[in-house]
KENUVEX-471889 format. One record per atom (N, C-alpha, C, O): residue number from 0; residue in one letter; x, y, z. Coordinates in nm, 3 decimals. Example, Ala and Ser with C-alpha at 12.3 -4.5 7.8 and 13.67 -1.06 7.14 Angstrom:
REM KENUVEX-471889
  pos  code        X        Y        Z
    0     a    1.319   -0.569    0.780
    0     a    1.230   -0.450    0.780
    0     a    1.320   -0.330    0.780
    0     a    1.424   -0.332    0.846
    1     s    1.285   -0.225    0.708
    1     s    1.367   -0.106    0.714
    1     s    1.290    0.003    0.787
    1     s    1.341    0.114    0.804
This chain:
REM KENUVEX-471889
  pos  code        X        Y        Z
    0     x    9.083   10.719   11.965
    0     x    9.162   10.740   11.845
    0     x    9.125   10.641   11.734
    0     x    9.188   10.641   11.628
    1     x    9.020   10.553   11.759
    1     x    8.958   10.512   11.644
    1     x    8.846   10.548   11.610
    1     x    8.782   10.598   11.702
    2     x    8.771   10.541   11.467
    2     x    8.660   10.631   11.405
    2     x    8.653   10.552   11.261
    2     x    8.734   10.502   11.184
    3     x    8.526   10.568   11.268
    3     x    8.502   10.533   11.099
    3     x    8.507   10.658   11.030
    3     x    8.486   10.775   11.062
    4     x    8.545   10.592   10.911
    4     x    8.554   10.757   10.794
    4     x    8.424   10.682   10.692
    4     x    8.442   10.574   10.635
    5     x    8.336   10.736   10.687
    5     x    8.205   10.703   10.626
    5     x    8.208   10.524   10.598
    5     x    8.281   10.460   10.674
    6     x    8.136   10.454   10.501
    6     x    8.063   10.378   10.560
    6     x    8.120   10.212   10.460
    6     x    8.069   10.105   10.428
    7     x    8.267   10.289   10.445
    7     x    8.379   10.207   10.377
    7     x    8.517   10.136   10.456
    7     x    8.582   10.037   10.423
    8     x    8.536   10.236   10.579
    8     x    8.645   10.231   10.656
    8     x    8.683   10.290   10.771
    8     x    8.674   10.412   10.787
    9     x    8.728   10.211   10.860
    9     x    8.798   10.226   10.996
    9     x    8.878   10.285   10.985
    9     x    8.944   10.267   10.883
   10     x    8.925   10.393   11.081
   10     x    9.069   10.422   11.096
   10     x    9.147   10.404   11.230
   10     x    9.071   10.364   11.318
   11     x    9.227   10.414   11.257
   11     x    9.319   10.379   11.410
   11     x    9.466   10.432   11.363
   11     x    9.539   10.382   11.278
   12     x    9.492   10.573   11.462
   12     x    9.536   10.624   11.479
   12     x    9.654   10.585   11.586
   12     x    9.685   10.652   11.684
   13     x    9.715   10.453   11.539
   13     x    9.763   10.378   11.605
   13     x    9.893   10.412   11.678
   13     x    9.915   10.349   11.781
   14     x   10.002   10.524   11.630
   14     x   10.106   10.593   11.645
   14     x   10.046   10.648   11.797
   14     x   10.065   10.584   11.900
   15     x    9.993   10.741   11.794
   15     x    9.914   10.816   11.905
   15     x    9.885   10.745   11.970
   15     x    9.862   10.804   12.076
   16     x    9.867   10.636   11.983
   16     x    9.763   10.569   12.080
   16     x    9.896   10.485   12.144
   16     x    9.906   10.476   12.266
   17     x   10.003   10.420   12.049
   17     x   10.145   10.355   12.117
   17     x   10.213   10.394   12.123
   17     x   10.272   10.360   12.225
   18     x   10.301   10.521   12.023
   18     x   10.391   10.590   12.009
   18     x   10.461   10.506   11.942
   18     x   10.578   10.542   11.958
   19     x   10.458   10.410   11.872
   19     x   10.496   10.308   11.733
   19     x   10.456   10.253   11.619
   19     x   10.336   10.281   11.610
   20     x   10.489   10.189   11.528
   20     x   10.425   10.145   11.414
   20     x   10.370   10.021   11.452
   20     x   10.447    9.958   11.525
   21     x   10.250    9.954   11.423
   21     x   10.228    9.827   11.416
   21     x   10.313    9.733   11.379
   21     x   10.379    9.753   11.278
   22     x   10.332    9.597   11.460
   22     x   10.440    9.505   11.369
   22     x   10.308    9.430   11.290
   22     x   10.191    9.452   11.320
   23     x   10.349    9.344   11.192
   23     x   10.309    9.210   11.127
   23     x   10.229    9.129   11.205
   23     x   10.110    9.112   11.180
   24     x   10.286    9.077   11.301
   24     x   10.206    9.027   11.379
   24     x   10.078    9.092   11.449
   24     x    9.975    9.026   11.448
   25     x   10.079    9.200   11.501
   25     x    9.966    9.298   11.539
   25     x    9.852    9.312   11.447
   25     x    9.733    9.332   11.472
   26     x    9.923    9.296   11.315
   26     x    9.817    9.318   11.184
   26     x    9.705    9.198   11.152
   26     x    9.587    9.186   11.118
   27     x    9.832    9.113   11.190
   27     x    9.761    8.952   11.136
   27     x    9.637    8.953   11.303
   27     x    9.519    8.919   11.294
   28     x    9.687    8.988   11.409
   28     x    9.577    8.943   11.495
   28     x    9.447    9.029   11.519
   28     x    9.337    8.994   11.561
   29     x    9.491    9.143   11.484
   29     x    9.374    9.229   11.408
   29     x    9.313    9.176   11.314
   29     x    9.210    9.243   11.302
   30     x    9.314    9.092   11.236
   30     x    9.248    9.069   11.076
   30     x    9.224    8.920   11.097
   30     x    9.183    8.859   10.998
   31     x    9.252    8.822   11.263
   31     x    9.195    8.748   11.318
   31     x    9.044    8.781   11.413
   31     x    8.940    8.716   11.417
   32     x    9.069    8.867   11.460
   32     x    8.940    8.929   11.550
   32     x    8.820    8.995   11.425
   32     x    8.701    8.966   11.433
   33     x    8.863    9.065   11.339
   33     x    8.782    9.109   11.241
   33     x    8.706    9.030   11.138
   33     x    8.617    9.068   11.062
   34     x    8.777    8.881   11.156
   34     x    8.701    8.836   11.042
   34     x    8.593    8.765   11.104
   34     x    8.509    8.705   11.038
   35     x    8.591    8.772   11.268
   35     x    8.466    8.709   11.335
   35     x    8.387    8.795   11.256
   35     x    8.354    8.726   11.160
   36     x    8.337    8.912   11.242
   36     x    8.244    8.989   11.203
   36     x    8.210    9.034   11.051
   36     x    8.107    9.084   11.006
   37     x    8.317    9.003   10.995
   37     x    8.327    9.028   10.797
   37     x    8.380    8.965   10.781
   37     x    8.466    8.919   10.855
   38     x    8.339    8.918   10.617
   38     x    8.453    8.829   10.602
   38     x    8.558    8.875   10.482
   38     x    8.662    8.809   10.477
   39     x    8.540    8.989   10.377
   39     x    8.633    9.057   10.316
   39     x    8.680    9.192   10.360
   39     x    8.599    9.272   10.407
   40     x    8.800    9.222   10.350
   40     x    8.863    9.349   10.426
   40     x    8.988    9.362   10.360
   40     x    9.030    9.273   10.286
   41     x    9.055    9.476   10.382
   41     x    9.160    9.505   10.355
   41     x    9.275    9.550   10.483
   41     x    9.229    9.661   10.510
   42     x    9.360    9.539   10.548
   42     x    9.425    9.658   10.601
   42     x    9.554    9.689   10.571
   42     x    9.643    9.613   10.534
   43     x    9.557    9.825   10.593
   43     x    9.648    9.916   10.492
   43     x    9.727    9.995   10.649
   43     x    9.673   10.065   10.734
   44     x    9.853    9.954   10.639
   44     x    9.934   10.016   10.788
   44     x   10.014   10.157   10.694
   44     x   10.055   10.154   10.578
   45     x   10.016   10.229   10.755
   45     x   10.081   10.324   10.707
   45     x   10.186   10.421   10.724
   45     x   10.217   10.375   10.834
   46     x   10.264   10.513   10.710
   46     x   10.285   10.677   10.804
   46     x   10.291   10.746   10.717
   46     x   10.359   10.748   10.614
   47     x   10.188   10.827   10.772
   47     x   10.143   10.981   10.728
   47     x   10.244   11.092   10.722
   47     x   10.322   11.054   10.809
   48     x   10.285   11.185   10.684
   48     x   10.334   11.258   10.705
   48     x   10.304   11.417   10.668
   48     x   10.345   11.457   10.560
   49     x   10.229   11.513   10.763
   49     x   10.173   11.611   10.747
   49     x   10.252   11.753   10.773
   49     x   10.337   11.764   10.861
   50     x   10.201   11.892   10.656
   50     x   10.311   11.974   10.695
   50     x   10.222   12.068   10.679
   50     x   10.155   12.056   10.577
   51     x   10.196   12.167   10.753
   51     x   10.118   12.345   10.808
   51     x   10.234   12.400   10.852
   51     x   10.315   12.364   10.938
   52     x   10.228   12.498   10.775
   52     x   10.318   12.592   10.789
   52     x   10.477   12.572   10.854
   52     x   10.570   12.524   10.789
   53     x   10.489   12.620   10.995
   53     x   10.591   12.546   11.077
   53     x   10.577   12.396   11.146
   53     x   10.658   12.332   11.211
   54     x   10.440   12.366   11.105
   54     x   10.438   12.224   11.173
   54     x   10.425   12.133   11.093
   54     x   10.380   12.136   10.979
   55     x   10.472   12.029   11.165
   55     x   10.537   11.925   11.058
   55     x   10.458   11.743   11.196
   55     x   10.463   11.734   11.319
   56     x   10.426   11.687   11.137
   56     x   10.363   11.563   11.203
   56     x   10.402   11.437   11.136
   56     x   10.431   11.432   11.016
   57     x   10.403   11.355   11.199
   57     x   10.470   11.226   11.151
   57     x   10.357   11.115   11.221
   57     x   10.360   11.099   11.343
   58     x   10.258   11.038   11.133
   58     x   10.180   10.944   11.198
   58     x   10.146   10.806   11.118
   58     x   10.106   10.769   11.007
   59     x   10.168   10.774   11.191
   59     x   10.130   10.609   11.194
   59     x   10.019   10.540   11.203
   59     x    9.990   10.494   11.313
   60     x    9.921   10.515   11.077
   60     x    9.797   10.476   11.129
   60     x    9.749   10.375   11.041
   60     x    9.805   10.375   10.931
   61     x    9.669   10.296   11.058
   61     x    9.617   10.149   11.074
   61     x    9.454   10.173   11.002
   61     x    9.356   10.216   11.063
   62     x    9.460   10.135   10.866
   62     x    9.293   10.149   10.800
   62     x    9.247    9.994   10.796
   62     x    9.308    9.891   10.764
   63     x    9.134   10.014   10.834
   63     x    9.032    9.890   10.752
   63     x    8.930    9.934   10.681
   63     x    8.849   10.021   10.711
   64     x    8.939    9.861   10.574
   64     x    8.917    9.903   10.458
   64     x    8.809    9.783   10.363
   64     x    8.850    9.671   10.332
   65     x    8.678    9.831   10.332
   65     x    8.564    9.688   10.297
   65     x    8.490    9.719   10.134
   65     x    8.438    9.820   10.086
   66     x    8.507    9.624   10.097
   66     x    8.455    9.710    9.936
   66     x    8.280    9.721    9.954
   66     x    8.235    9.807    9.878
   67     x    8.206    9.673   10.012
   67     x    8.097    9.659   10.023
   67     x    8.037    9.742   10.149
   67     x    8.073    9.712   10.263
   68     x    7.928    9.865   10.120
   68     x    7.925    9.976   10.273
   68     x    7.891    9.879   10.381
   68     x    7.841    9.770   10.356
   69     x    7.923    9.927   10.518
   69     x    7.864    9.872   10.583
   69     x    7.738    9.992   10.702
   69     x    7.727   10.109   10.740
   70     x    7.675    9.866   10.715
   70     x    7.609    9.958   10.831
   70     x    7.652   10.029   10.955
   70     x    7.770   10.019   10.991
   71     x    7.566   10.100   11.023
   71     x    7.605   10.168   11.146
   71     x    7.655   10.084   11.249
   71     x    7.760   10.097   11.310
   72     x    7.521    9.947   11.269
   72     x    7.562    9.895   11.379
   72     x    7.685    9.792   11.307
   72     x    7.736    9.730   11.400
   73     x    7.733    9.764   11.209
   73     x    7.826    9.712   11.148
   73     x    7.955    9.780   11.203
   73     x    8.055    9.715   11.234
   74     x    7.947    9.900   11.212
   74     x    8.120    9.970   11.161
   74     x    8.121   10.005   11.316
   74     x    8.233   10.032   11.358
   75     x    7.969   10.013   11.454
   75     x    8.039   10.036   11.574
   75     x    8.118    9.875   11.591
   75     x    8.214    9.864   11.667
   76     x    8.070    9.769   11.521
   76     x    8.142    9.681   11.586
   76     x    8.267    9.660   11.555
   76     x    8.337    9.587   11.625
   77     x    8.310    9.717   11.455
   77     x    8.401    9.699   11.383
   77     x    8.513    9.806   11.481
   77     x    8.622    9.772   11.527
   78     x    8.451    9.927   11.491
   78     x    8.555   10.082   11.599
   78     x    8.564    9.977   11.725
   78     x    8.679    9.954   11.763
   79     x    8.474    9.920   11.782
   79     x    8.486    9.832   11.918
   79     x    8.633    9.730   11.868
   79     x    8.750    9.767   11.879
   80     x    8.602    9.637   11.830
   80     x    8.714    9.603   11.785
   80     x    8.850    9.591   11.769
   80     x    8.932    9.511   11.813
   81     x    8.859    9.695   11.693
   81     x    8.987    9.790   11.610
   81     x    9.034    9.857   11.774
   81     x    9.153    9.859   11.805
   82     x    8.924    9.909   11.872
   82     x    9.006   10.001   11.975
   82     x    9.034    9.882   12.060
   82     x    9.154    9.881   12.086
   83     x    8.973    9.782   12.113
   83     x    8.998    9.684   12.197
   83     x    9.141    9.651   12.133
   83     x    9.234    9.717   12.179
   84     x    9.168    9.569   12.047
   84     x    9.290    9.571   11.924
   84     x    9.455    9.660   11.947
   84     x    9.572    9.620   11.943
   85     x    9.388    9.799   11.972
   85     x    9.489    9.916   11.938
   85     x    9.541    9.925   12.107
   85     x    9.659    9.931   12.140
   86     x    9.418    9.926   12.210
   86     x    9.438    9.950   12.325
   86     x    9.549    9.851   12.410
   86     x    9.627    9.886   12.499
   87     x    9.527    9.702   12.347
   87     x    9.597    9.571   12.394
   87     x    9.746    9.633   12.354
   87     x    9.839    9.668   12.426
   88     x    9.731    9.632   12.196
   88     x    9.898    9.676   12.181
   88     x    9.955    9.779   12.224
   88     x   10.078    9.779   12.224
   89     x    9.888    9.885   12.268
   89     x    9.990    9.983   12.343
   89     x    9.973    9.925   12.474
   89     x   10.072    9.951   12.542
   90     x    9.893    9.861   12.534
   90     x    9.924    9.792   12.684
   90     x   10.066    9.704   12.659
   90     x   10.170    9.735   12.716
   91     x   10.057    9.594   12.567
   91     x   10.166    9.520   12.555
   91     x   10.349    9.601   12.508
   91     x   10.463    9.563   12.534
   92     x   10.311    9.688   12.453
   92     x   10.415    9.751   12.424
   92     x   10.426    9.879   12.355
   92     x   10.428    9.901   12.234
   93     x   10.434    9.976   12.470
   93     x   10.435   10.140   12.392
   93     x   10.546   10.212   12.410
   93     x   10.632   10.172   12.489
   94     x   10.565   10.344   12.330
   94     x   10.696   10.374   12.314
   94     x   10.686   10.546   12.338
   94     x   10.657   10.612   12.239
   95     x   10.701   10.594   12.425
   95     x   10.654   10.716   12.485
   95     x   10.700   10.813   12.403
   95     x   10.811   10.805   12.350
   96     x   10.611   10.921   12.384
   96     x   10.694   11.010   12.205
   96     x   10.697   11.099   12.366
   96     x   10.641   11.091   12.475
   97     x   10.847   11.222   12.265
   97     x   10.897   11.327   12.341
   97     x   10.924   11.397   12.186
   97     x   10.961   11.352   12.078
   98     x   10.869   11.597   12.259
   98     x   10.882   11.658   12.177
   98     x   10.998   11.676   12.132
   98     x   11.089   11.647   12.209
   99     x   11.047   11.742   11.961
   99     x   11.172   11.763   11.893
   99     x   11.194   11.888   11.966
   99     x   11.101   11.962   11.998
  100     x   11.331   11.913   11.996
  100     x   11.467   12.035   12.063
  100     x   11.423   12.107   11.950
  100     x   11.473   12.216   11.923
């Protein structure tokens, strides 16, 4: 559930992956591990909220974001990262989604 979106930014689909929003702290130790490898970034926590027809989605997701492109082998290190990152916090604390009645 993480992926680069071309050759500007990470994404982490972080809802899905915990069934919660990132706290503050999660952000800051993300943007500790990341700056081993870059040293300007942005991240942008979010929730999405998507609507098709009868369906309706609610998501929570986690960008990194670099003004300068990066390379290929740049942005796998960066998805390595970001999923090592995403994977810890739903180990440390996830919140099991159940479908709406």
């Amino acid at each position: 559930m993480v992926f680069s979106s071309g050759d500007r930014e990470i994404r982490v689909n972080f809802g899905v992956i915990s069934g919660r929003e990132a706290t503050a702290a999660e952000i800051e130790e993300l943007a500790r591990a990341l700056h081993a490898r870059i040293d300007t970034f942005s991240i942008i926590s979010e929730q999405r909220y998507e609507f098709a027809g009868e369906v309706e989605a609610a998501v929570h997701q986690v960008r990194i974001a670099v003004e300068d492109p990066i390379d290929v082998e740049q942005r796998g290190r960066l998805v390595e990262i970001a999923d090592r990152w995403a994977a810890g916090c739903a180990a440390d604390r996830h919140v099991d989604i159940t479908p709406a009645s």
